[in-house]
CHARMM internal coordinates of N, CA and C (Angstrom, degrees):
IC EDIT
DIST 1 N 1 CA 1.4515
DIST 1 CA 1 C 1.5247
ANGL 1 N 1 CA 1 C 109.86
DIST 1 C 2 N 1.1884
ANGL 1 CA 1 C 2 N 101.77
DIHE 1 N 1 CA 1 C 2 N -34.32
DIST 2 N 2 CA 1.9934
ANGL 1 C 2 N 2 CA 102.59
DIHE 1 CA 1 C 2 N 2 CA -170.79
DIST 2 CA 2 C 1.7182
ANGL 2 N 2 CA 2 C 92.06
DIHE 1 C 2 N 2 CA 2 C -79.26
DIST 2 C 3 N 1.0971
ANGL 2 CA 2 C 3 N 122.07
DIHE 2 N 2 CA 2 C 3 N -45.04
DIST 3 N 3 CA 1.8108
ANGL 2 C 3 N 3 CA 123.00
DIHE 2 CA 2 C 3 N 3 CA -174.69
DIST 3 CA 3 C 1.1987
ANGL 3 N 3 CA 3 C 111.54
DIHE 2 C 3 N 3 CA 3 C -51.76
DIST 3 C 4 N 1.8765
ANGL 3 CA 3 C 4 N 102.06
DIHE 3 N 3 CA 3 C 4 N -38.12
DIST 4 N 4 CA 1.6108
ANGL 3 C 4 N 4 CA 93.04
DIHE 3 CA 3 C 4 N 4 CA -165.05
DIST 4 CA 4 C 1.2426
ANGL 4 N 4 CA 4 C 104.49
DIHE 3 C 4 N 4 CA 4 C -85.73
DIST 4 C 5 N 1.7275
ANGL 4 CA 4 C 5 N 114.76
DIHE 4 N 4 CA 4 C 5 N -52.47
DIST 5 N 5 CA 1.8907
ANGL 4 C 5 N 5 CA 130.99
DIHE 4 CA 4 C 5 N 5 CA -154.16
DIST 5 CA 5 C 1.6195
ANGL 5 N 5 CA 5 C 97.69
DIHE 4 C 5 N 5 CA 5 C -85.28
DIST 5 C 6 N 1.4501
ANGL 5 CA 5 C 6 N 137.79
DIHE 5 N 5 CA 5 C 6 N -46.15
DIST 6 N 6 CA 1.1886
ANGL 5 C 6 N 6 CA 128.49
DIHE 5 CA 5 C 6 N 6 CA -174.66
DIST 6 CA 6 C 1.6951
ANGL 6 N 6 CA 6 C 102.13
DIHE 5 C 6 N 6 CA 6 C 126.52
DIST 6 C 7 N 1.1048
ANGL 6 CA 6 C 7 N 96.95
DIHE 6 N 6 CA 6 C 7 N -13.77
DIST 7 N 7 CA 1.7877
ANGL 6 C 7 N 7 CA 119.37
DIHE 6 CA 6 C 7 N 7 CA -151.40
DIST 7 CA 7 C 1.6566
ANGL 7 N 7 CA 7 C 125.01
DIHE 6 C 7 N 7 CA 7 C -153.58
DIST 7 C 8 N 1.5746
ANGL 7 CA 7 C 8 N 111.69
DIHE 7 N 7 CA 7 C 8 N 132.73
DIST 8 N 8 CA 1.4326
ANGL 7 C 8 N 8 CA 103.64
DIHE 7 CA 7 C 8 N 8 CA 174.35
DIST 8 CA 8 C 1.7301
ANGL 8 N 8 CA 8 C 105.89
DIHE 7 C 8 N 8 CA 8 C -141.13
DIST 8 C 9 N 1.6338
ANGL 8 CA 8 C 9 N 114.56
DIHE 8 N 8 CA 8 C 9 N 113.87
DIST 9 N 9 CA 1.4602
ANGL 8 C 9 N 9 CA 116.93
DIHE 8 CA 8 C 9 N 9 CA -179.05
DIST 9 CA 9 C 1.3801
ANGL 9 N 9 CA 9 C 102.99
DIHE 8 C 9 N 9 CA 9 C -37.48
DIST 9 C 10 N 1.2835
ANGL 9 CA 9 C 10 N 132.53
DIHE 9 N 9 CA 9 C 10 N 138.97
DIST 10 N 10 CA 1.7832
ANGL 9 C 10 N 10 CA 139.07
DIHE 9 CA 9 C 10 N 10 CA 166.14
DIST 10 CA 10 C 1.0541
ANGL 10 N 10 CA 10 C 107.74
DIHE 9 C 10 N 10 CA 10 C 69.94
DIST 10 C 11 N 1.3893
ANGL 10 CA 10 C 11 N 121.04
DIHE 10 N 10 CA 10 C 11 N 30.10
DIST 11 N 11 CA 1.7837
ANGL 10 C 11 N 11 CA 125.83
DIHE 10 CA 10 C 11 N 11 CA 170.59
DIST 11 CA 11 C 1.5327
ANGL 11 N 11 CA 11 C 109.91
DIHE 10 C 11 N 11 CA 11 C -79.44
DIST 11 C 12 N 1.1661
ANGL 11 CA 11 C 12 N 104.86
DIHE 11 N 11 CA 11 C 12 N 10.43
DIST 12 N 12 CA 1.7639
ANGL 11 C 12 N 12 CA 107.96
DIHE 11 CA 11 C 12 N 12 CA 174.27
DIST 12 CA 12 C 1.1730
ANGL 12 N 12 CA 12 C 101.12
DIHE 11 C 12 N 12 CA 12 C -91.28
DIST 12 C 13 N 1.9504
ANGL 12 CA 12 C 13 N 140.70
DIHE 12 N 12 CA 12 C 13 N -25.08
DIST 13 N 13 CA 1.2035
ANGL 12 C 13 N 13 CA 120.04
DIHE 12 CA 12 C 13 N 13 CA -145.40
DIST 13 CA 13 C 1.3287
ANGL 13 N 13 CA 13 C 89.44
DIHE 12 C 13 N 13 CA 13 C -104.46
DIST 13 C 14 N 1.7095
ANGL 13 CA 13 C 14 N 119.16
DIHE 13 N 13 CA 13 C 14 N 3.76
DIST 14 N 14 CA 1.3481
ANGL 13 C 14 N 14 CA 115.18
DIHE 13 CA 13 C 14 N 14 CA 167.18
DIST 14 CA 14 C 1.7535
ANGL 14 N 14 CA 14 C 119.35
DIHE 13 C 14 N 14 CA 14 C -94.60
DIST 14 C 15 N 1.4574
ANGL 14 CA 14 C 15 N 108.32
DIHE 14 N 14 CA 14 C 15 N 1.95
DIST 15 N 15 CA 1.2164
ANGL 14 C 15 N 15 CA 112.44
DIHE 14 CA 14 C 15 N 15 CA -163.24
DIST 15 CA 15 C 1.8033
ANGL 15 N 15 CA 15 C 127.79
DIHE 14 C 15 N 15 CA 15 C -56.25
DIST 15 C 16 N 1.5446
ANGL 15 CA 15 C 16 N 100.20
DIHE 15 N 15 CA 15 C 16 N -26.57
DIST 16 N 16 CA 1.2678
ANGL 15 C 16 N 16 CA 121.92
DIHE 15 CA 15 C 16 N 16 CA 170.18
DIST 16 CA 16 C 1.9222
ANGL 16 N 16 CA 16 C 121.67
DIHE 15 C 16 N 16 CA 16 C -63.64
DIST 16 C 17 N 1.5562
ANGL 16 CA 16 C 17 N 90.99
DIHE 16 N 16 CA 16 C 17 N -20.97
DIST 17 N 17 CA 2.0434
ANGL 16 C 17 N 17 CA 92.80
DIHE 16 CA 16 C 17 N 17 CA 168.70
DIST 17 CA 17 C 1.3075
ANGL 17 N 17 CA 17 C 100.29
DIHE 16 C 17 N 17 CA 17 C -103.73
DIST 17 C 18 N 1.6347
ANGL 17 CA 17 C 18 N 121.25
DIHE 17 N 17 CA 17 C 18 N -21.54
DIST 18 N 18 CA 1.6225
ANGL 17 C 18 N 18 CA 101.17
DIHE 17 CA 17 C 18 N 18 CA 176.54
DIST 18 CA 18 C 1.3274
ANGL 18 N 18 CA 18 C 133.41
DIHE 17 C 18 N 18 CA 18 C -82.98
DIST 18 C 19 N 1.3602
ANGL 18 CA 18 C 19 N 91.94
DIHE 18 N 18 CA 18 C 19 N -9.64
DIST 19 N 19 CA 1.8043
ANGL 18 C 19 N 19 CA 106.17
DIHE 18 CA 18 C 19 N 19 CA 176.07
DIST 19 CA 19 C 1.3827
ANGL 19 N 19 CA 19 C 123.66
DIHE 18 C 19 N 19 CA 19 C -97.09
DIST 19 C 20 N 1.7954
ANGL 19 CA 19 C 20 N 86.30
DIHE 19 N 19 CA 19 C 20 N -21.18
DIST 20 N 20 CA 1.5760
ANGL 19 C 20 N 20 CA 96.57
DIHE 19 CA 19 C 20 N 20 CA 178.79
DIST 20 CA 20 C 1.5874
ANGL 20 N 20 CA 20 C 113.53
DIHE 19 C 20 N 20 CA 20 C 88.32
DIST 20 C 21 N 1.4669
ANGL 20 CA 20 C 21 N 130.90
DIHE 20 N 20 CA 20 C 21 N 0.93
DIST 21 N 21 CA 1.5772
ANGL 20 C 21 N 21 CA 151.08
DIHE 20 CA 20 C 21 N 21 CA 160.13
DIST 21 CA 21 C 1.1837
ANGL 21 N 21 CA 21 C 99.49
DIHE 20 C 21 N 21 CA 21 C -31.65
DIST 21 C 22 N 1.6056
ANGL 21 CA 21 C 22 N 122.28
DIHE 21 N 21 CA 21 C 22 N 172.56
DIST 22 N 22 CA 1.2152
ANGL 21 C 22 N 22 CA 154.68
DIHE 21 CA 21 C 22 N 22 CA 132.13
DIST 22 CA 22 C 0.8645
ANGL 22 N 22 CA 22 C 149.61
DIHE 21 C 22 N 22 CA 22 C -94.68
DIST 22 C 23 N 1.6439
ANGL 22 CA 22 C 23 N 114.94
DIHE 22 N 22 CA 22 C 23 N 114.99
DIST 23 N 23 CA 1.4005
ANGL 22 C 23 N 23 CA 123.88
DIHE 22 CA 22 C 23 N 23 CA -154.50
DIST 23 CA 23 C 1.6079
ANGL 23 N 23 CA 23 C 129.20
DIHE 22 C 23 N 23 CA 23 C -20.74
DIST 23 C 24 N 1.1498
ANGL 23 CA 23 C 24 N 124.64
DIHE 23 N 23 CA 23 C 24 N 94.54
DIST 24 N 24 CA 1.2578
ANGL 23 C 24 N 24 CA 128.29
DIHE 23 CA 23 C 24 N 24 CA 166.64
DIST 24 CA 24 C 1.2407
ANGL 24 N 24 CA 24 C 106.00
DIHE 23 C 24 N 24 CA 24 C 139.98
DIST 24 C 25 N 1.4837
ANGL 24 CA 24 C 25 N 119.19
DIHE 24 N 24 CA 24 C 25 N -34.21
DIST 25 N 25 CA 1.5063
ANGL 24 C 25 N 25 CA 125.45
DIHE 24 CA 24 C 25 N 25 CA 163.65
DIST 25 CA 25 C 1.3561
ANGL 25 N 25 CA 25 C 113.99
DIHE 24 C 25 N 25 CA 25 C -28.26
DIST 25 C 26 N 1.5690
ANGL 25 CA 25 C 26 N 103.93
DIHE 25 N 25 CA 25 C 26 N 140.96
DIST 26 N 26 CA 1.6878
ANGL 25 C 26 N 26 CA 129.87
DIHE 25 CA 25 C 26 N 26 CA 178.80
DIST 26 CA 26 C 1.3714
ANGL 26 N 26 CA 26 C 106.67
DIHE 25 C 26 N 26 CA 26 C -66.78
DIST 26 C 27 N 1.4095
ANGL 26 CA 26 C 27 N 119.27
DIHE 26 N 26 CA 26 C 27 N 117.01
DIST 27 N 27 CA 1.3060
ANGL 26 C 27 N 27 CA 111.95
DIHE 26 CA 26 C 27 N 27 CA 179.97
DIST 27 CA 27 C 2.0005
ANGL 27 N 27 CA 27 C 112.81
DIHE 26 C 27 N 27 CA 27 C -63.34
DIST 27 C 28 N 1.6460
ANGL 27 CA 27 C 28 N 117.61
DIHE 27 N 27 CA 27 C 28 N 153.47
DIST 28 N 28 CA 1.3361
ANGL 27 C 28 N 28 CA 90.79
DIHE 27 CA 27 C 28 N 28 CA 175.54
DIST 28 CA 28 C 1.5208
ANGL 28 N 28 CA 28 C 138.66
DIHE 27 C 28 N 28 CA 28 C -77.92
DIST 28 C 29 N 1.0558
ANGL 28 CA 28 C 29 N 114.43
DIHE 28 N 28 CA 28 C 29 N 161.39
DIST 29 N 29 CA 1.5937
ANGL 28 C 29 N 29 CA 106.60
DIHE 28 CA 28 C 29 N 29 CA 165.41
DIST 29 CA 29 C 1.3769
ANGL 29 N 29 CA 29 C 127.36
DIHE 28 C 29 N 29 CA 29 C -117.92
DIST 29 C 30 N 1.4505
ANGL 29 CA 29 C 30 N 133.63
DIHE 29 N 29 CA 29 C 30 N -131.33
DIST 30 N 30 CA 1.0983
ANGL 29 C 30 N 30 CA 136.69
DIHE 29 CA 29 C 30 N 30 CA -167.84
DIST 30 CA 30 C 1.4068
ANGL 30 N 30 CA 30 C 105.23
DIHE 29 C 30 N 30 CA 30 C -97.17
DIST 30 C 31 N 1.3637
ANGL 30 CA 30 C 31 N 122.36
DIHE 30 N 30 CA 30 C 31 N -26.19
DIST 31 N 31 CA 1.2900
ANGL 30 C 31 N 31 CA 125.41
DIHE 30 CA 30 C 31 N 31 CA -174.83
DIST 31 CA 31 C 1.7438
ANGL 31 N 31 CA 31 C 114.83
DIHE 30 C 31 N 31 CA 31 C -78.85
DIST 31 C 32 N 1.0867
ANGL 31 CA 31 C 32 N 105.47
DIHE 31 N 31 CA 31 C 32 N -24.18
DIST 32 N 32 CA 1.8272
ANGL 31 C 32 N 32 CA 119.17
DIHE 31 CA 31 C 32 N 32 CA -169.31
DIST 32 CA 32 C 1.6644
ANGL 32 N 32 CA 32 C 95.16
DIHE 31 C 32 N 32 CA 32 C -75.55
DIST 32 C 33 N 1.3480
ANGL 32 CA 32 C 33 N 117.37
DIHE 32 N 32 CA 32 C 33 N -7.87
DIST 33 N 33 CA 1.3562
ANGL 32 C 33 N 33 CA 107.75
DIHE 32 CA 32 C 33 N 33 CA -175.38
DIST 33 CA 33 C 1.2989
ANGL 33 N 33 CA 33 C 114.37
DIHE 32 C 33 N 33 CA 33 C -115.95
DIST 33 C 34 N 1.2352
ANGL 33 CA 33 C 34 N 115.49
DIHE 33 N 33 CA 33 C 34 N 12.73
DIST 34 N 34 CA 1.5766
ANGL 33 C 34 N 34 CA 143.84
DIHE 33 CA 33 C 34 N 34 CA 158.23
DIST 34 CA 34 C 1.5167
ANGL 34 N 34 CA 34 C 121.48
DIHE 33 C 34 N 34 CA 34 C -71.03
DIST 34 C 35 N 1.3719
ANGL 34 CA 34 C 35 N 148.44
DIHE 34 N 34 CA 34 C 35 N 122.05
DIST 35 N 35 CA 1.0571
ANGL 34 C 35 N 35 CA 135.53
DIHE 34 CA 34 C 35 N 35 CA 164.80
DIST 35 CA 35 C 1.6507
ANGL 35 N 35 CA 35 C 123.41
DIHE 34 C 35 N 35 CA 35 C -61.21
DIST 35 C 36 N 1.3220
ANGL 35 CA 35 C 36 N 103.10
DIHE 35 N 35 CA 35 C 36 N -162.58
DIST 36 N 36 CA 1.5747
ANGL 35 C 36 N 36 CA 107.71
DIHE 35 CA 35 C 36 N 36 CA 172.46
DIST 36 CA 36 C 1.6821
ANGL 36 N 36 CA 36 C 115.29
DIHE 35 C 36 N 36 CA 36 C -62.38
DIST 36 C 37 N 1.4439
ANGL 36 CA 36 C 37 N 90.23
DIHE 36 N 36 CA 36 C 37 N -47.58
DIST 37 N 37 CA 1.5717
ANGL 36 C 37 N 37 CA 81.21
DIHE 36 CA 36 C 37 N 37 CA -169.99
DIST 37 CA 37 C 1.3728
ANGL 37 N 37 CA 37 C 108.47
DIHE 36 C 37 N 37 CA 37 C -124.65
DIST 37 C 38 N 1.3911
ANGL 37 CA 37 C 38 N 111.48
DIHE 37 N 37 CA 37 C 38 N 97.53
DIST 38 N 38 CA 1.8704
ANGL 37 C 38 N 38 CA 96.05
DIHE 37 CA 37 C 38 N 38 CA -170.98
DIST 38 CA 38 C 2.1225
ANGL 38 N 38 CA 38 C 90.63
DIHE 37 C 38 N 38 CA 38 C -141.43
DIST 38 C 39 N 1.5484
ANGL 38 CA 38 C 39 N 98.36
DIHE 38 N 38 CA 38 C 39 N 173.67
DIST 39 N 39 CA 1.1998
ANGL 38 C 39 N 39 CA 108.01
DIHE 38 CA 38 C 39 N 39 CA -155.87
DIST 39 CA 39 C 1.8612
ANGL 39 N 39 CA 39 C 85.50
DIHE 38 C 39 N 39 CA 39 C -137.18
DIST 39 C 40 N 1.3020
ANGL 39 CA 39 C 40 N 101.46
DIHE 39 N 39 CA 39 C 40 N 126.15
DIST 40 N 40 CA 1.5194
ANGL 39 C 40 N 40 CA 102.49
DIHE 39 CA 39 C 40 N 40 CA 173.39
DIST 40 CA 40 C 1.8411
ANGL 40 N 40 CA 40 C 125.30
DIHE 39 C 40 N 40 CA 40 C -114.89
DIST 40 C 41 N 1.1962
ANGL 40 CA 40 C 41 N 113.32
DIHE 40 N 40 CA 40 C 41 N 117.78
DIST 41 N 41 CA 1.2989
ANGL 40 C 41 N 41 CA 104.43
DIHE 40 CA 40 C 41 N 41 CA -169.48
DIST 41 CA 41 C 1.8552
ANGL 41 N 41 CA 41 C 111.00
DIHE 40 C 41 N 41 CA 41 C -87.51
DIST 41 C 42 N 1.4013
ANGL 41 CA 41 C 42 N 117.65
DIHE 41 N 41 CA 41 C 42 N 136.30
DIST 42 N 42 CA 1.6827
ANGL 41 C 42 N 42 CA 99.71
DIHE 41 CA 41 C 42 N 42 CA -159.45
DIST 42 CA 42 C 1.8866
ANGL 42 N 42 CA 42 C 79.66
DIHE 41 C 42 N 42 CA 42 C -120.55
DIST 42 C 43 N 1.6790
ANGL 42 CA 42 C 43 N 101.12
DIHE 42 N 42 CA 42 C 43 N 124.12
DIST 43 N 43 CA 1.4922
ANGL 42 C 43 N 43 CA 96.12
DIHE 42 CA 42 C 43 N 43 CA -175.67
DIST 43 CA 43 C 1.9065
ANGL 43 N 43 CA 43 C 72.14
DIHE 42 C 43 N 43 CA 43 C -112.30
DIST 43 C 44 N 1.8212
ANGL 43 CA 43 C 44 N 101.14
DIHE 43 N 43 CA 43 C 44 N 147.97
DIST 44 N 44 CA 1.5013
ANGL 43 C 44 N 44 CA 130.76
DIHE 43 CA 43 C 44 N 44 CA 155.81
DIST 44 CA 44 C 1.8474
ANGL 44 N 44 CA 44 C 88.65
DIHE 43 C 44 N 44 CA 44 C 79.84
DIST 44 C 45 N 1.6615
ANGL 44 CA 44 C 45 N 102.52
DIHE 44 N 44 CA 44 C 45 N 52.86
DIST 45 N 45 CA 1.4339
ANGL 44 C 45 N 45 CA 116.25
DIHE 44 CA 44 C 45 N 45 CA -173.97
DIST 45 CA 45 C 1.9292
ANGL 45 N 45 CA 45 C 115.64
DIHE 44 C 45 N 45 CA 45 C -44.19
DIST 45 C 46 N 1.8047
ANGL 45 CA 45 C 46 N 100.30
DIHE 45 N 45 CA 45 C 46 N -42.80
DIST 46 N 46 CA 1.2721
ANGL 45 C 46 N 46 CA 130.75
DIHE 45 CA 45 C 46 N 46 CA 178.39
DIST 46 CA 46 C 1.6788
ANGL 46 N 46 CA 46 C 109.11
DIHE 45 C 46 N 46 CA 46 C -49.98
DIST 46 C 47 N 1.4435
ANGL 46 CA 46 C 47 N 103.96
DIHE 46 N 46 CA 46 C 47 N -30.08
DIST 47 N 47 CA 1.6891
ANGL 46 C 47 N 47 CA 99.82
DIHE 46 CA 46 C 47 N 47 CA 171.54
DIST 47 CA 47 C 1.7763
ANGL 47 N 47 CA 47 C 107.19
DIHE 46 C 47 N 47 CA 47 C -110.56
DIST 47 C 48 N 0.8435
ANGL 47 CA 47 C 48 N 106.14
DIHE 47 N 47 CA 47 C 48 N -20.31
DIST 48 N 48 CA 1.4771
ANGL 47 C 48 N 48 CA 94.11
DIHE 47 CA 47 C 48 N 48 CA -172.89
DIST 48 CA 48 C 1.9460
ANGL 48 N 48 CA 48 C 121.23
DIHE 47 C 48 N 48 CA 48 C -96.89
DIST 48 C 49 N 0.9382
ANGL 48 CA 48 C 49 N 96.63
DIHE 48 N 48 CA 48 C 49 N -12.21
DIST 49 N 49 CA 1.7887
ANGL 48 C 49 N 49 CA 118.39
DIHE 48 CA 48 C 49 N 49 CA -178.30
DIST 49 CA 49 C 1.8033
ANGL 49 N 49 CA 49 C 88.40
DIHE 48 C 49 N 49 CA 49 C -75.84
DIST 49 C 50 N 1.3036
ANGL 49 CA 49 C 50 N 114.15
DIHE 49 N 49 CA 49 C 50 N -76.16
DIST 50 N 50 CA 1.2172
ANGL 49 C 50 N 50 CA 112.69
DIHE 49 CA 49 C 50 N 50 CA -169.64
DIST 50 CA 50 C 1.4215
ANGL 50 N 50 CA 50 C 109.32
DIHE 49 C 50 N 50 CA 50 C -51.43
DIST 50 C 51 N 1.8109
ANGL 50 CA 50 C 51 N 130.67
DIHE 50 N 50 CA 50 C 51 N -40.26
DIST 51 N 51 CA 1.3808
ANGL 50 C 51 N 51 CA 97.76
DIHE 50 CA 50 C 51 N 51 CA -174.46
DIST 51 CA 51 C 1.5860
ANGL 51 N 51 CA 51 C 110.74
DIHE 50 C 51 N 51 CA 51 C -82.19
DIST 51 C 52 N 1.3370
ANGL 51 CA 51 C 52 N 127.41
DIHE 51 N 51 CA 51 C 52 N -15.95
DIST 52 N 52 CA 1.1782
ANGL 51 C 52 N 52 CA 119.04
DIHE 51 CA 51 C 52 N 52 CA -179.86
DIST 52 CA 52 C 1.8567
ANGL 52 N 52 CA 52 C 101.71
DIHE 51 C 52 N 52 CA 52 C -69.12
DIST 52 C 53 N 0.7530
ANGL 52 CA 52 C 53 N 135.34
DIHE 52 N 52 CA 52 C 53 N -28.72
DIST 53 N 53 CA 1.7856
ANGL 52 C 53 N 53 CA 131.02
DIHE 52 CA 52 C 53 N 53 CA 163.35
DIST 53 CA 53 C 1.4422
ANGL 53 N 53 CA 53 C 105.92
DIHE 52 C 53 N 53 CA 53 C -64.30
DIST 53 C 54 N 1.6093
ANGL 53 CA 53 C 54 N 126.27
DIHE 53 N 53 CA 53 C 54 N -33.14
DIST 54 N 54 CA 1.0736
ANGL 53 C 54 N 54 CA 114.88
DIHE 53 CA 53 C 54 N 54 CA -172.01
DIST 54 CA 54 C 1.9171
ANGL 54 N 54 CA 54 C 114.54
DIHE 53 C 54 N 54 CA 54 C -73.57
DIST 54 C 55 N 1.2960
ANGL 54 CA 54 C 55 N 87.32
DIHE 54 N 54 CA 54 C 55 N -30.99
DIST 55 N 55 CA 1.7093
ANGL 54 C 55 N 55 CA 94.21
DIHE 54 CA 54 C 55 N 55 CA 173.52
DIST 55 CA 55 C 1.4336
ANGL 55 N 55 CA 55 C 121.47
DIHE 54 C 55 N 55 CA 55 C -45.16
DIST 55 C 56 N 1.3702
ANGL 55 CA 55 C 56 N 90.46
DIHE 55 N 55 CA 55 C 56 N -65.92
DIST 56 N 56 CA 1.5113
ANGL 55 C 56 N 56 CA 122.39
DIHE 55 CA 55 C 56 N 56 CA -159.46
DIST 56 CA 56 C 2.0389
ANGL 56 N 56 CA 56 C 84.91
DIHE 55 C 56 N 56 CA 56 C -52.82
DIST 56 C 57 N 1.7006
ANGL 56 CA 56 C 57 N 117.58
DIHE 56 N 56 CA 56 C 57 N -76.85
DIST 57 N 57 CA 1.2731
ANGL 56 C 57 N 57 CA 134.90
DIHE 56 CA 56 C 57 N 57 CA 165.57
DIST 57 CA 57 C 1.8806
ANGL 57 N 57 CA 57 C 104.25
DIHE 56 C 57 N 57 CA 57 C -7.10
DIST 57 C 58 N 0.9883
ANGL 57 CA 57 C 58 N 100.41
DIHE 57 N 57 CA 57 C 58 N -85.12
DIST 58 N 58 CA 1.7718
ANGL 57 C 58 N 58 CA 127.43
DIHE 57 CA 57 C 58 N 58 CA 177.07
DIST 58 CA 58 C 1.5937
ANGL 58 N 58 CA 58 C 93.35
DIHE 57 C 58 N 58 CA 58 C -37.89
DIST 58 C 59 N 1.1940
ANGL 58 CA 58 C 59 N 131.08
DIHE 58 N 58 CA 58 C 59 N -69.59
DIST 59 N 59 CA 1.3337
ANGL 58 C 59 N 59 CA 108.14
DIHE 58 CA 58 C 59 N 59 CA -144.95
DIST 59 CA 59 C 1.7797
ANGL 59 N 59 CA 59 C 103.79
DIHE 58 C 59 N 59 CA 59 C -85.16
DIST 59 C 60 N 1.9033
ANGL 59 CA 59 C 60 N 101.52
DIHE 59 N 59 CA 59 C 60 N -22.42
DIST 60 N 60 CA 1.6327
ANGL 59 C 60 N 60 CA 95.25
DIHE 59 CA 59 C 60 N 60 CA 167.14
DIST 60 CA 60 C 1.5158
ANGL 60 N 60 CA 60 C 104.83
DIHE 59 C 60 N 60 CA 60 C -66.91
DIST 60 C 61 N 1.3263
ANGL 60 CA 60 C 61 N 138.60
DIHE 60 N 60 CA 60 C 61 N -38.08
DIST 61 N 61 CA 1.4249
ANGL 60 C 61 N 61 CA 102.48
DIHE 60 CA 60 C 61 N 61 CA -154.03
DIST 61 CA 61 C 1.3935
ANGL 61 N 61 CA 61 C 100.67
DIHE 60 C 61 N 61 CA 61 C -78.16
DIST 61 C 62 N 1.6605
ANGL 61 CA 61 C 62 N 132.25
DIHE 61 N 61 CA 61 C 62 N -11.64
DIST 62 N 62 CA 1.4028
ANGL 61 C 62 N 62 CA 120.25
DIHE 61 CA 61 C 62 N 62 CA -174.29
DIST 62 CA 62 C 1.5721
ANGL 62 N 62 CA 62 C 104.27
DIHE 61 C 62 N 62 CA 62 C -97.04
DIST 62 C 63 N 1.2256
ANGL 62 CA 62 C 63 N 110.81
DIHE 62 N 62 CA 62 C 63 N 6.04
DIST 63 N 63 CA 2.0818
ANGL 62 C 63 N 63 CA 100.72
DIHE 62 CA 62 C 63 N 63 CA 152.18
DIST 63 CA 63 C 1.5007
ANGL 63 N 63 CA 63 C 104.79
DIHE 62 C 63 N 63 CA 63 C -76.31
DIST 63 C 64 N 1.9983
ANGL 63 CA 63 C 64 N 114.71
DIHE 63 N 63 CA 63 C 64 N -61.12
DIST 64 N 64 CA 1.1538
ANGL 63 C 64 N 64 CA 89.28
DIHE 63 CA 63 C 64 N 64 CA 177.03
DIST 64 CA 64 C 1.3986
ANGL 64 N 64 CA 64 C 155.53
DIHE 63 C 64 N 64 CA 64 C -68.84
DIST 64 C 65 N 1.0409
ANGL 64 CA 64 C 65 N 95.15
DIHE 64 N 64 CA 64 C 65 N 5.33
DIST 65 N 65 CA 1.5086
ANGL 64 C 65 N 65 CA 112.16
DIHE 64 CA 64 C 65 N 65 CA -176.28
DIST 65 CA 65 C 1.9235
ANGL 65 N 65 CA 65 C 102.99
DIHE 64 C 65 N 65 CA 65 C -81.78
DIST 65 C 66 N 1.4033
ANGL 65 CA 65 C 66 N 125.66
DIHE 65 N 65 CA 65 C 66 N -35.65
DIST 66 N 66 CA 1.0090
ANGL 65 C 66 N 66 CA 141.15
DIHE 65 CA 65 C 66 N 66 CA 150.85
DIST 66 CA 66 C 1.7361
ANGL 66 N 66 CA 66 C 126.34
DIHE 65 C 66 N 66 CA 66 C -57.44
DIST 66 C 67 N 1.0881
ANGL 66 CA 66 C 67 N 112.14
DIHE 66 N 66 CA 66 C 67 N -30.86
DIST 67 N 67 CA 1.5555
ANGL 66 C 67 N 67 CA 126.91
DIHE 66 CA 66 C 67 N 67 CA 163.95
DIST 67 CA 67 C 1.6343
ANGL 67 N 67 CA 67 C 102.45
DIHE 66 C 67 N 67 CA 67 C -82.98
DIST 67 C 68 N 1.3117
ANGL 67 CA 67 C 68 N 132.66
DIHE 67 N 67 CA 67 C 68 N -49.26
DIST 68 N 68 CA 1.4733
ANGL 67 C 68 N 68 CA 127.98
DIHE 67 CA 67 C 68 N 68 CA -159.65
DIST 68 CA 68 C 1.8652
ANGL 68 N 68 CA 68 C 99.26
DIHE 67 C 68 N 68 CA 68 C -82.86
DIST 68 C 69 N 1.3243
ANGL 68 CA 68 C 69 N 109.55
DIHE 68 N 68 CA 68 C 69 N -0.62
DIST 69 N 69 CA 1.4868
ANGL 68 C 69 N 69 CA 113.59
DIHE 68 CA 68 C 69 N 69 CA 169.69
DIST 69 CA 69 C 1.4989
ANGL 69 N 69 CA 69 C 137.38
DIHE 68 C 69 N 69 CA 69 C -120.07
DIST 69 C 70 N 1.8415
ANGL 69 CA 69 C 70 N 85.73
DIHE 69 N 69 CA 69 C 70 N 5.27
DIST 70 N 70 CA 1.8242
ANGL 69 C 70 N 70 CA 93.14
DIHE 69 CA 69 C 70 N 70 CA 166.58
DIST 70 CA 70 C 1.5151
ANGL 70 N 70 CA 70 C 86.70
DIHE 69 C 70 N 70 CA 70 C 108.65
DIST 70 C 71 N 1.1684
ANGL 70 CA 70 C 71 N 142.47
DIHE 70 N 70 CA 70 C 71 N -68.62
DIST 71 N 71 CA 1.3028
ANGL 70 C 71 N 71 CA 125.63
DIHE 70 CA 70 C 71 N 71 CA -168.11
DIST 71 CA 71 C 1.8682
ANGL 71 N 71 CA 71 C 117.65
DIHE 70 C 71 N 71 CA 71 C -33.90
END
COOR INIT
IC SEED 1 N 1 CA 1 C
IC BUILD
């Protein structure tokens, strides 16, 4: 699916065999590819603020939804 489409819905909950992590580890994001000391300029803030909240949002409510069901 990733070879052919570019993309696979819930390819995060595999992220821990594609990176090669340990179990429970934070998958990465945009920030892990930041150094110590860096300064980010966000041009067309109105679209990009919200999806970076939307991530963060999105991927907590589908832990808890996995926590509020025993997993």
């Amino acid at each position: 699916m990733m070879r052919e489409m570019g993309f696979c819905s819930g390819i995060e909950n595999y992220s821990v065999h594609l990176n090669f992590a340990t179990t429970g580890s934070t998958p990465y994001t945009l920030l892990d590819y930041f150094g110590d000391d860096w300064l980010v300029m966000i041009d067309e803030s109105h679209v990009t603020l919200p999806q970076v909240r939307g991530m963060y949002n999105g991927d907590r409510a589908r832990k808890q939804v996995l926590v509020d069901h025993g997993f």
